[in-house]
C-alpha positions as CSV (number, residue, x, y, z in Angstrom):
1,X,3.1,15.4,39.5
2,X,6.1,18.2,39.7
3,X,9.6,16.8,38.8
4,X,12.6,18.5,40.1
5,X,15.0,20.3,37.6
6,X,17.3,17.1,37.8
7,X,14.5,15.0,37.0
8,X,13.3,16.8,34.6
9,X,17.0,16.9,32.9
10,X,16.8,13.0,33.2
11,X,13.8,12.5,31.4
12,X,15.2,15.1,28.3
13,X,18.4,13.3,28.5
14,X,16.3,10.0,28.0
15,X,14.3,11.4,25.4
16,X,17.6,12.4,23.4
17,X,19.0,9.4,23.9
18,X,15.8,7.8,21.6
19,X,15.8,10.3,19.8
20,X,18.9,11.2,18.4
21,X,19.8,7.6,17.5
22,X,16.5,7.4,15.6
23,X,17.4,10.9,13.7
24,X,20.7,9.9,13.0
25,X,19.9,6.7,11.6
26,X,16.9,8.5,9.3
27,X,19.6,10.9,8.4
28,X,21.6,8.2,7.3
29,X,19.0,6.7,5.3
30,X,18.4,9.2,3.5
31,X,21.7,10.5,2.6
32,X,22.2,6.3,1.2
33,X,19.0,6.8,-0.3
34,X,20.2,9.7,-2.2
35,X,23.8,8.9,-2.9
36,X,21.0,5.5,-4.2
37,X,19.5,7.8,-6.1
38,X,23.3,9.6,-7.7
39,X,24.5,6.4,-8.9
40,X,21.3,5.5,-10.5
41,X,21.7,8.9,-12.4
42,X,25.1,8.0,-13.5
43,X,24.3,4.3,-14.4
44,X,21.6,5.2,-16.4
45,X,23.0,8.5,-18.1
46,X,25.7,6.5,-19.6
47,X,23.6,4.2,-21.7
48,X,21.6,7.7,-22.3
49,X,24.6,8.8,-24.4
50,X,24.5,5.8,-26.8
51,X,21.4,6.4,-27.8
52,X,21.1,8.2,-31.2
53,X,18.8,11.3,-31.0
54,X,17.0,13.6,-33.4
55,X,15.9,17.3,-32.4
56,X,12.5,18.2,-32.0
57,X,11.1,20.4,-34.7
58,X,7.7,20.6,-36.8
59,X,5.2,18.0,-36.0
60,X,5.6,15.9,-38.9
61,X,9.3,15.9,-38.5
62,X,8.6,14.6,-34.9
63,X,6.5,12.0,-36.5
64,X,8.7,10.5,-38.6
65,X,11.4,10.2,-35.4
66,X,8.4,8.4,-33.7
67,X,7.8,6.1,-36.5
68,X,11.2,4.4,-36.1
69,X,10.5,3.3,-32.4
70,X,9.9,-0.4,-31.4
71,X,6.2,-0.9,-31.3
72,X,4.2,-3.8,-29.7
73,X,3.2,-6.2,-32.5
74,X,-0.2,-6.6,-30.8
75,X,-1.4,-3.4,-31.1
76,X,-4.3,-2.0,-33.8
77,X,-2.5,-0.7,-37.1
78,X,-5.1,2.3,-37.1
79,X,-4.6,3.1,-33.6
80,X,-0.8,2.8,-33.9
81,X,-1.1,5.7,-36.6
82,X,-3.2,7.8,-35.1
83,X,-1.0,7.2,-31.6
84,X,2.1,9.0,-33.2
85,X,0.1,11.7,-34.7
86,X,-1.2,12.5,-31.0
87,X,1.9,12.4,-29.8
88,X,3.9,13.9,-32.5
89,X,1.1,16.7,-32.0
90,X,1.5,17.0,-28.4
91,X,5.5,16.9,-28.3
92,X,5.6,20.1,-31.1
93,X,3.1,22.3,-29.1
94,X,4.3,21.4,-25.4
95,X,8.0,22.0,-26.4
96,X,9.1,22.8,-29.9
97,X,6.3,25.6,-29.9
98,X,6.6,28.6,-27.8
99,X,3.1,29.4,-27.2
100,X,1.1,28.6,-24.4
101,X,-1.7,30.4,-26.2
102,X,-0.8,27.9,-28.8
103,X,-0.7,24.9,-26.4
104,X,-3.9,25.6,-25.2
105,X,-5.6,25.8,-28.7
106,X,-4.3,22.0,-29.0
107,X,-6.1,20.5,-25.8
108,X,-9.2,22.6,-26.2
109,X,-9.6,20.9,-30.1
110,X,-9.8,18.1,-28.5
111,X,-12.9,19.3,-26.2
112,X,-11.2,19.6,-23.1
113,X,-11.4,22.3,-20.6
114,X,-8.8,24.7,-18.2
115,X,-10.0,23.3,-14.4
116,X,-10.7,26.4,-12.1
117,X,-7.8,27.2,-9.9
118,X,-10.4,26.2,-7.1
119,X,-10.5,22.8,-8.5
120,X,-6.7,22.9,-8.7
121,X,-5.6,23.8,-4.8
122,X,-5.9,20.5,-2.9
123,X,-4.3,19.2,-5.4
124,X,-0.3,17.9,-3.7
125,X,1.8,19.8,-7.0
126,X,-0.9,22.2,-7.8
127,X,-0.5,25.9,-9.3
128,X,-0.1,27.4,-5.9
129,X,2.9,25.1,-5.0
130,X,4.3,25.5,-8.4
131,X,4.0,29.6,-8.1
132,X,5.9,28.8,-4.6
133,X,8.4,27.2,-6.2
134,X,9.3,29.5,-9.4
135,X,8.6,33.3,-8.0
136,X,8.5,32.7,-4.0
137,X,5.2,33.9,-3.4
138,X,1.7,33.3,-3.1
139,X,-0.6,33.4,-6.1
140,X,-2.2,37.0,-6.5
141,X,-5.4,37.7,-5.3
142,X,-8.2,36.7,-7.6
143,X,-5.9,34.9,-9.9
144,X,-7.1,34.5,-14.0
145,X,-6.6,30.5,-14.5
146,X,-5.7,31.0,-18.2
147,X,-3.0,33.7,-17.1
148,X,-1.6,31.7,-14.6
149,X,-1.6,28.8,-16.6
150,X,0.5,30.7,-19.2
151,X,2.6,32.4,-16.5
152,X,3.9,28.7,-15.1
153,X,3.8,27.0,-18.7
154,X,6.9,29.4,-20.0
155,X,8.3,30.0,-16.8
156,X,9.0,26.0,-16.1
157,X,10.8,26.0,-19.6
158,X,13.1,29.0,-18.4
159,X,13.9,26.8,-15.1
160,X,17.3,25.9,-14.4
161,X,19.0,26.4,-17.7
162,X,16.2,24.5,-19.8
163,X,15.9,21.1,-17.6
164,X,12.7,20.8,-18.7
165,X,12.4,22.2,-21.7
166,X,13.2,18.9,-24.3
167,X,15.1,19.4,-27.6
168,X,15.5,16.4,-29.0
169,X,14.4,12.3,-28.9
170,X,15.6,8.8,-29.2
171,X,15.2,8.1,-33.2
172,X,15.1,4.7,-33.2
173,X,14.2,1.4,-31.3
174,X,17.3,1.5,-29.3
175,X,15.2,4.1,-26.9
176,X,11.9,4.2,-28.3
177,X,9.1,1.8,-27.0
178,X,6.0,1.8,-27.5
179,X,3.1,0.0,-25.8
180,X,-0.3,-0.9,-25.2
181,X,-2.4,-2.7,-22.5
182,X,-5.9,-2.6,-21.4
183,X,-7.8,-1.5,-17.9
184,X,-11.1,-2.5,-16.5
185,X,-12.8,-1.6,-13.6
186,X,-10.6,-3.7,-11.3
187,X,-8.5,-1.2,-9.9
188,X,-5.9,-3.8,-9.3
189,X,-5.8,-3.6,-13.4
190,X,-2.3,-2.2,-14.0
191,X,-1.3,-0.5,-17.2
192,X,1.8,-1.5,-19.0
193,X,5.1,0.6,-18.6
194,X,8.3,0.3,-20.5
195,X,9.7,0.1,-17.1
196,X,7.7,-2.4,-16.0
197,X,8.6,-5.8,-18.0
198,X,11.3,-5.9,-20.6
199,X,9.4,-5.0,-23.8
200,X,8.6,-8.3,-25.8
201,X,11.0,-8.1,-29.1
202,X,11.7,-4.7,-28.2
203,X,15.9,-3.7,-29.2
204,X,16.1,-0.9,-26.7
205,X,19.6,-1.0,-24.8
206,X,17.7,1.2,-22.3
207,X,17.8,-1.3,-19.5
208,X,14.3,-1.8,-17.8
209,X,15.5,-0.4,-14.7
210,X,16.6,2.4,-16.5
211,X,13.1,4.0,-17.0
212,X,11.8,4.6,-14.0
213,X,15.7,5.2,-12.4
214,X,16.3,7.9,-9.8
215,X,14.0,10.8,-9.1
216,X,10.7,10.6,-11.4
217,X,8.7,13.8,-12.1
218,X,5.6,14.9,-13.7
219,X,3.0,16.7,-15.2
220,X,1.1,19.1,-13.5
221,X,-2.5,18.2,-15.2
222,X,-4.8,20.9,-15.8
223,X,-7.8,19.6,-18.0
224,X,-10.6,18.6,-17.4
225,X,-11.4,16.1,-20.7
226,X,-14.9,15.4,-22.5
227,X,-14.5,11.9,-21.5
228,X,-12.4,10.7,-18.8
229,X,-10.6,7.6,-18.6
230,X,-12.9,7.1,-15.1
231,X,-15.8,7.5,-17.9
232,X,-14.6,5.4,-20.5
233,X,-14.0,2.3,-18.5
234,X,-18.1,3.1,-16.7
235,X,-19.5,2.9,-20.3
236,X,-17.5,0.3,-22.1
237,X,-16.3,-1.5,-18.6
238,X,-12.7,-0.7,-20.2
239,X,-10.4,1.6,-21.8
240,X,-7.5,0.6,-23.8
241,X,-3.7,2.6,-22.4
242,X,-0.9,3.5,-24.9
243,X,2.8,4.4,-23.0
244,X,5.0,5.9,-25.1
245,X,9.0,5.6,-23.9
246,X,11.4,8.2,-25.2
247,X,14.8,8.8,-24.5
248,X,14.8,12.7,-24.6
249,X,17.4,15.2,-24.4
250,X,17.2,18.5,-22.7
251,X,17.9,22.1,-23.3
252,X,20.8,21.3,-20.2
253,X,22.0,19.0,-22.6
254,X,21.0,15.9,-19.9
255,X,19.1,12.9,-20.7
256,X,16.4,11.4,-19.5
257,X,13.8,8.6,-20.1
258,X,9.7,10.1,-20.7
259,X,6.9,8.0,-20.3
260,X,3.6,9.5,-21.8
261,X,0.6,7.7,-21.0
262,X,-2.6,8.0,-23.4
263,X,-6.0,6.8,-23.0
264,X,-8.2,5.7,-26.1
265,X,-11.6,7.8,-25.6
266,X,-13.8,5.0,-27.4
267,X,-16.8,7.7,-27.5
268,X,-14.5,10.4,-29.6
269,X,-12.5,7.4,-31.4
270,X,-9.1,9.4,-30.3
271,X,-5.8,8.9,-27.9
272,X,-5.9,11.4,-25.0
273,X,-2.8,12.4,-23.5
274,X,-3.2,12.0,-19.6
275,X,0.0,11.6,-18.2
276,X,3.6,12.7,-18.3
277,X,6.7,11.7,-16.6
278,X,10.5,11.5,-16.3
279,X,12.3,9.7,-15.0
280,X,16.5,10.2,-13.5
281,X,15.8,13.8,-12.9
282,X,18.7,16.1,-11.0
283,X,18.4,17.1,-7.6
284,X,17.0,19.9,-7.0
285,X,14.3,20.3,-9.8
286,X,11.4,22.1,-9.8
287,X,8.4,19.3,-9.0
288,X,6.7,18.9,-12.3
289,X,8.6,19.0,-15.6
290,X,5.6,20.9,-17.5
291,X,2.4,22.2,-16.9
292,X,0.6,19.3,-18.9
């Protein structure tokens, strides 16, 4: 059916008046979901600052920060130790060393392999989003993995000033928290996070809120591990989770709440680091805080 021009204005006119009501009210949304987002920043960043932090430096100086946080009574004395030498281990090559080269020695002692970049692209935060983001471009043609790897691991701790690059962390139980819990193959099962439940005899004046606050980023994972956690809990029917909670301090001199996540490879009797995030980031950030 043909509409005059008259009609035709009447039916655009109609469509605006849906319309534009419906974008201005999910404009408004999201500017109160932002300025949400600000005061959570601001909230949280002033119990940051009473938090007493040490810098980052060899990995047995790291250690000994780590062994001052509050740790879940109920966890295994053996695989409390050798939790804060994986993660004393992980935090000195991701960010005290400056070697990707380096970094990369570190996963692959632990048997774990570079994924293809293939393997990488349907990934939502994958390499090619991240090369996007840092130089404006696409990947170049018949890309090396390892190069670009390397390329995006120093470039995200060059990003804005040192955002992501962490200098120092909480030294003591008033923003340290560690915890355990165990998965099976529901996949209802939930791991623990400090976030999640106020930690039971934990001293932290990190409210609960305040660790998954504002804008939460992560690690972009590249390995593929000997065992995965999928694997672990299909052998054993489940696999035990460590989350690690640390107040950290930026090269930008901001603070923010990390969350590592670990999985216990029962096979290899070690902690595997899996996950990364943080937590109360600024606007404006690149999308993952390291290449993990």
């Amino acid at each position: 059916m043909r509409h005059t021009r008259i009609q035709v204005y009447v039916l655009v006119l109609s469509a605006c008046a849906v319309l534009i009501p419906l974008i201005v009210v999910g404009r408004m949304r999201w500017l109160d979901r932002a300025d949400a987002l600000a005061a959570e920043r601001r909230a949280s960043a002033k119990a940051f600052e009473r938090v007493g932090m040490s810098p980052l430096g060899p990995s047995d100086v790291i250690r000994s920060t780590l062994s001052r946080a509050w740790v879940e009574s109920s966890a295994d004395p053996r695989k409390s130790t050798e939790l804060l030498d994986t993660v004393s281990e992980f935090l000195y090559w991701s960010f005290s060393s400056d070697s990707p080269t380096a970094y990369r020695a570190w996963r692959e002692s632990y048997g774990a392999e570079l994924q293809a970049l293939e393997e990488l692209a349907n990934r939502p935060d994958g390499p090619a989003l991240a090369w996007q983001w840092y130089f404006g471009a696409d990947l170049p043609p018949d890309s090396d993995t390892t190069d670009i790897f390397d390329t995006l691991w120093i470039e995200s701790r060059r990003h804005a000033n040192g955002t992501n690059r962490l200098i120092a962390i909480a030294e003591g139980v008033d923003g340290a928290v560690i915890q355990f819990s165990t998965l099976g193959r529901d996949p209802d099962d939930e791991a623990t996070w400090p976030g999640d439940a106020p930690p039971r005899g934990s001293d932290s004046i990190v409210g609960v809120e305040m660790w998954q606050s504002g804008t939460i980023k992560m690690g972009r994972p590249w390995w593929r591990f000997r065992h995965s956690r999928q694997d672990i809990i299909a052998r054993f029917g489940k696999v035990e989770i460590a989350t690690v909670g640390l107040v950290g301090e930026f090269a930008n001199r901001e603070r923010s709440p990390l969350i590592i996540v670990l999985f216990w490879d029962a096979v290899d009797s070690r902690w595997i680091v899996e996950h990364l995030f943080v937590s109360n980031r600024p606007a404006g950030s690149a999308s993952s805080v390291a290449e993990l």
